[in-house]
N, C-alpha and C positions, 0 to 999 in steps of 0.2 A: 218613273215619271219622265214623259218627253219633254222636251226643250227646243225654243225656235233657236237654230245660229245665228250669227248676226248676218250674215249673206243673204238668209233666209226671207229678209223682210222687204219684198219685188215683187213683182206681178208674173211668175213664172209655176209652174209646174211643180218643181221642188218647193214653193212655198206651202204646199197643202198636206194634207194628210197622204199615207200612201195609198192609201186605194181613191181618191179623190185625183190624186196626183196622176195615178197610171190610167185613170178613165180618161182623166182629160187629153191625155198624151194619147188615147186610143181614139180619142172622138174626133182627134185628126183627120181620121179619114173621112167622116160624115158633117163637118163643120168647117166655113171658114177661119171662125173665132172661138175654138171652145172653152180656152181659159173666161172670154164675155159668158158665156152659158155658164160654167162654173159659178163665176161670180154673181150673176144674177140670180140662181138657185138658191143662195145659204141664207139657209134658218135654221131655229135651233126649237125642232119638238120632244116634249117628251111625253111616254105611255109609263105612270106606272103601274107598279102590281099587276103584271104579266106572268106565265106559268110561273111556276117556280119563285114570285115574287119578285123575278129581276126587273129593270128597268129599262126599256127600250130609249136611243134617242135616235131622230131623222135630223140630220145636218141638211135637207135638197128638199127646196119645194118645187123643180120641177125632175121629173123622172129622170136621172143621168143616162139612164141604160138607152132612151130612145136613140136611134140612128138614124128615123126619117127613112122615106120609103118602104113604109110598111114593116120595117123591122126591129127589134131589138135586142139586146145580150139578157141574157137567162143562162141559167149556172147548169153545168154538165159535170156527171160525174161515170169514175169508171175503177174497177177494184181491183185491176191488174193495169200493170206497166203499158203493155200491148196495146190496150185499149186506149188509154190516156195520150200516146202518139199516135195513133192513128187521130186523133180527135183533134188533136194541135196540128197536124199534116192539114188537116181540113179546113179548119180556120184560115192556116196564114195561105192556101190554097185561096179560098175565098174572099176574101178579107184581107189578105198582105198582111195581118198584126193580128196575135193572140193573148188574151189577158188568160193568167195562171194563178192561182193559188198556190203559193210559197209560204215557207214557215220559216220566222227571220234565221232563229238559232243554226238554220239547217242550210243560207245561202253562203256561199263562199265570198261573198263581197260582204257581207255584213259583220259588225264590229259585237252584234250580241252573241252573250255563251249560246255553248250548243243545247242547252235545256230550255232555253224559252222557245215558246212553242206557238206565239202571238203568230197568227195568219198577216200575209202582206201579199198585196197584188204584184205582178212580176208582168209585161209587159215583153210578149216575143216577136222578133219582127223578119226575122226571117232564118233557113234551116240551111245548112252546107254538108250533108253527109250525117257524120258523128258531131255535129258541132250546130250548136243554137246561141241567136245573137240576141242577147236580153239590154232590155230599156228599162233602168229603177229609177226616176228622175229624184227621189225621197230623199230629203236631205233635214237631218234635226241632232239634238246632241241627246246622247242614249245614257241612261248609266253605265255603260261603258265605254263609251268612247263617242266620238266624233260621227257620224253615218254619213256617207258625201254620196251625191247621186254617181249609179254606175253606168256604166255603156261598155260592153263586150261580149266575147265570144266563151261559153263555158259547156261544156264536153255532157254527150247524153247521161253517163254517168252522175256528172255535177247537177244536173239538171232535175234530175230522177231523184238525189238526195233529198236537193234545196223543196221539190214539192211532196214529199212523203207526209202523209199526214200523221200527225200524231197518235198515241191509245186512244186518245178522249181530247177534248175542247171543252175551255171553259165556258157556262152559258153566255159570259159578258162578248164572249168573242164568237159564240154563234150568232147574237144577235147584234154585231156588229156588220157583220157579211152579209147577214139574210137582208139588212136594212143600208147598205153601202151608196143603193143607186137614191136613197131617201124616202123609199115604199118597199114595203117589205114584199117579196120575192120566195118563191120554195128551193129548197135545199135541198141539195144530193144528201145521203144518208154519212153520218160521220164515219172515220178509218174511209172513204174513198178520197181518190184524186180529184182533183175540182180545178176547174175553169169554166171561161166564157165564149158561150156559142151563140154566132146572129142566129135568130128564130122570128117567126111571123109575129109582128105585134098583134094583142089579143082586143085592142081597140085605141083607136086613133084621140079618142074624148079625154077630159081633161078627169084627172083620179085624186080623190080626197085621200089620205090614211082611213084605216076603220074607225068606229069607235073607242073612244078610252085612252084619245091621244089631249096631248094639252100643245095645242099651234097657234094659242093668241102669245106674241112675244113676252106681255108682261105678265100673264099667267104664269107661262112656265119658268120664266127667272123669280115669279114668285112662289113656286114650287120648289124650284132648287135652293133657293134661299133656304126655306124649310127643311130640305131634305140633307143641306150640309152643315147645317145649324145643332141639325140633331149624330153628327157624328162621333159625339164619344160614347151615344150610345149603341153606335151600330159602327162600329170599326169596317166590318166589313163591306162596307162603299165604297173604300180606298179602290174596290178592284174596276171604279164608273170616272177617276182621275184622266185617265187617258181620253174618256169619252170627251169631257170637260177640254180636255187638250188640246184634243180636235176641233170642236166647236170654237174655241179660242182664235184657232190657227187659221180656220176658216173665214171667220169676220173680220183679222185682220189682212186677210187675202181680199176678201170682198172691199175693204177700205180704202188698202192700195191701188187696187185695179181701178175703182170711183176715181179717184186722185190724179190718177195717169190716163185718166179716160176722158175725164169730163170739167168744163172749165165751172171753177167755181169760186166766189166771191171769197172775201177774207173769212164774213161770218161762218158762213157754208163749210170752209176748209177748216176754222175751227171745231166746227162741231162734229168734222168726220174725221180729224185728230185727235179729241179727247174721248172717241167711242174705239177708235182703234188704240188708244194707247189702255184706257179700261178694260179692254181684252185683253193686252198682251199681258196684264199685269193680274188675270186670272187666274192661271195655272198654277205661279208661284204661291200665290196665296192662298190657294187652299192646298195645295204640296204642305206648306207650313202649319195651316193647321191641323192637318191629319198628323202630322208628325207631334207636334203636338196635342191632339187628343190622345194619342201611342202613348203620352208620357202621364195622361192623368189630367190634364190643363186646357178646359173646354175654353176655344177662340170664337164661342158665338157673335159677340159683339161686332169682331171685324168680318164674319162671314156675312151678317146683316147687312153692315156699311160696307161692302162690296158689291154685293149684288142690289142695295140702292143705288148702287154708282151705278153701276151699268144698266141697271133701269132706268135712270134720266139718262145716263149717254144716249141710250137707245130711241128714247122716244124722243130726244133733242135731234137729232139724227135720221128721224123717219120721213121725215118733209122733202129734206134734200135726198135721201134714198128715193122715193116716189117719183120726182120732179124728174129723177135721169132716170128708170126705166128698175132702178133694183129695190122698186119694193113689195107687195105682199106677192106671192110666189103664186097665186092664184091671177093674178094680171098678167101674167107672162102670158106672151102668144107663145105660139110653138113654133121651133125656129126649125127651118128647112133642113137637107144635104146640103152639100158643100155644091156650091154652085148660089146659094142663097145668102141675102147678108143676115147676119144678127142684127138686132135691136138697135139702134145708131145709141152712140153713150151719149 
């Protein structure tokens, strides 16, 4: 289970997840403000009973992958070495920055074993020969260690390891990629290399999820109420904690940015301190109760009275979200290239 640091809680790049984190760090080039885009995107949907039963969740209501002017990032794949550099040559050609598919176990800056095989976006920003300069802005405390964002230079070789994909992927973490930009997207086939390529957008109009999604806020915190209520009978949800993480890590990204953004009364700042402090205080708490139902000792009662808290945090909270520009993700204009302002906070 991930962990915020205490550094972590700022309105920066390393406050979000990693693939959140390396987009926004990528939309630099198509935005004045991407971390405001960021922030005004986060919502928390969920689809469940999808193939397989798993459970999708979208963190973004508005499309992260847009880039304005006609274009946006769509995932490339290639099943030899050869191919997967010539395709990163192309990008940071085009585009000066290439987002990569990296497998943490497998990056030389990272503190996880060599067996875990979680995908993480990896952010390349320019090529010198034998040698590629990577941007990880990701920063959280890992069951093993500390994770601090990186910046340097790591050799083709290192490079070629850090993104080898694994035999297989778990579904939680195919459907965490296919759904990253917060609509779900198609996928290179798994065992290939993967990254992101600008491609023509397929339409400029504003895109709902399909059917089978739950995007009203208090529906779906009333659905996960239910669904982590019932984990000592289905142990195996532990492996949707991380999802849960994210989304955490998110709203209180979204809380602080409000905070440092936008001027706001006594009441106002209380109500957007006890929805962010509601969130941060998610993850541990149902970390505990899965540990917990591991042992035999269903915590229904407090996974109840949690996710009522953040259902009043939430909707205490929607007024003043509306009133500055970050609320239902469906009011979002679409914000330009860089050359354009965001949204005034």
């Amino acid at each position: 289970m991930l962990e915020r640091p205490a550094s972590a809680m700022n309105v920066s790049a390393g406050g979000l997840s990693c693939y959140t984190g390396c987009l926004a760090r990528y939309l630099e080039c198509a935005y004045d403000d991407p971390l405001a885009r960021v922030a005004r995107s986060i919502r928390l949907a969920v689809r469940p009973g999808g193939p397989g039963g798993l459970v999708a969740f979208s963190h973004h209501g508005i499309r992260l992958s847009d880039l304005g002017g006609g274009l946006r990032l769509g995932y490339r794949g290639a099943a030899v070495a050869k191919d997967l550099l010539a395709g990163l040559d192309g990008e940071l050609e085009s585009g000066g920055s290439v987002i990569v598919v990296a497998y943490s176990g497998a990056m030389d800056w990272s503190v996880a074993p060599p067996h875990e095989t979680t995908p993480h976006f990896v952010l390349l920003s320019a090529r010198a020969g034998d040698r590629w300069r990577v941007e990880d802005p990701f920063a959280a405390l890992l069951p093993a260690g500390a994770q601090e964002p990186f910046t340097g230079w790591i050799s083709t070789a290192g490079l070629l390891r850090a993104v080898t994909p694994p035999a297989a992927l778990a579904g939680e973490h195919r459907l965490r990629l296919r759904h990253a930009f917060g609509f779900p997207v198609p996928m290179p086939a798994d065992r290939q290399y993967r990254w992101l390529a600008r491609t023509p957008a397929a339409s400029d109009r504003a895109e709902a999820l399909p059917p089978g999604w739950i995007t009203e806020p208090a529906a779906a915190l009333g659905y996960l109420s239910d669904f982590w209520s019932s984990l000592a009978r289905s142990p195996d949800r532990v492996r949707y904690l991380d999802d849960m993480w994210a989304s955490a890590r998110h709203h209180e990204f979204r809380y602080a940015h409000l905070m440092r953004r936008a001027r706001l009364d006594a009441a106002q700042r209380k109500a957007v301190v006890a929805a962010r402090d509601t969130w941060d205080n998610l993850p541990m708490a149902l970390r505990f109760a899965a540990d917990s139902a591991a042992r035999g000792r269903c915590r229904t009662s407090l996974i109840k009275s949690l996710f009522v808290q953040l259902s009043t945090a939430e909707d205490q909270v929607a007024g003043v979200l509306a009133a500055h520009g970050y609320g239902d993700a469906g009011g979002f204009g679409a914000t330009g290239p860089a050359g354009q302002e965001e949204r005034n906070s």
